[in-house]
C-alpha positions, 0 to 999 in steps of 0.5 A: 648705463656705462661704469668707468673705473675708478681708483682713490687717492687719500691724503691728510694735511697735518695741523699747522701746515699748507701742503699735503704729501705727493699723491703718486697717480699711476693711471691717466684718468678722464675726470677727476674729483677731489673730496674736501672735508669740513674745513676752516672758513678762510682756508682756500684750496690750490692744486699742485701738478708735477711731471716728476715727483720733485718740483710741484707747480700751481696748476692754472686754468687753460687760456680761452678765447675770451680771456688769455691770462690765465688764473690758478685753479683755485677752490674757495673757502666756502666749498667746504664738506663736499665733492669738487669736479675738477674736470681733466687733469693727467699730472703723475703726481699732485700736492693740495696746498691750502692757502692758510694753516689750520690749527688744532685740526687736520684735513684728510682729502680723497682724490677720485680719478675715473 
């Protein structure tokens, strides 16, 4: 059995508002894999990628075959206390962004990156 290294990244969302801070990645990992805790039902979760550190996108998944309009990478309100697989992605910074504002309570995410 082989061991790959891994580094965490943690960031908390703040009661009442939908995006996290930047989470600065400073290596390139093969596999990723976000830490969700327990959450509002209703409150779905996106992924925001950027090159820079200054304009964040939503990050989609990539067109197949099958189908070419491509969707955003979305993680539904029912995932919730759990670990999420998020497969590969190599973005220098990343923002989570909730699709509605919790309140009376915050959110404090990890980002596993191996």
């Amino acid at each position: 059995m082989s061991f790959n290294p891994h580094a965490i990244f943690s960031v908390t969302i703040a009661s009442g508002v939908t995006l996290s801070s930047a989470i600065t990645i400073p290596i390139c990992g093969n596999h990723w894999q976000i830490e969700i805790p327990t959450m509002t039902s209703g409150t779905d979760i996106y992924i925001k990628g950027s090159s820079d550190g200054t304009t964040f996108r939503r990050i989609y998944h990539r067109p197949t075959l099958a189908t070419s309009a491509v969707t955003a990478l979305l993680i539904g309100s029912a995932a919730t206390n759990c670990m999420v697989d998020l497969d590969i992605l190599n973005y220098p910074y990343v923002k989570i962004e909730l699709s509605t504002a919790m309140t009376a309570t915050s959110a404090a995410f990890k980002v596993i990156v191996s």
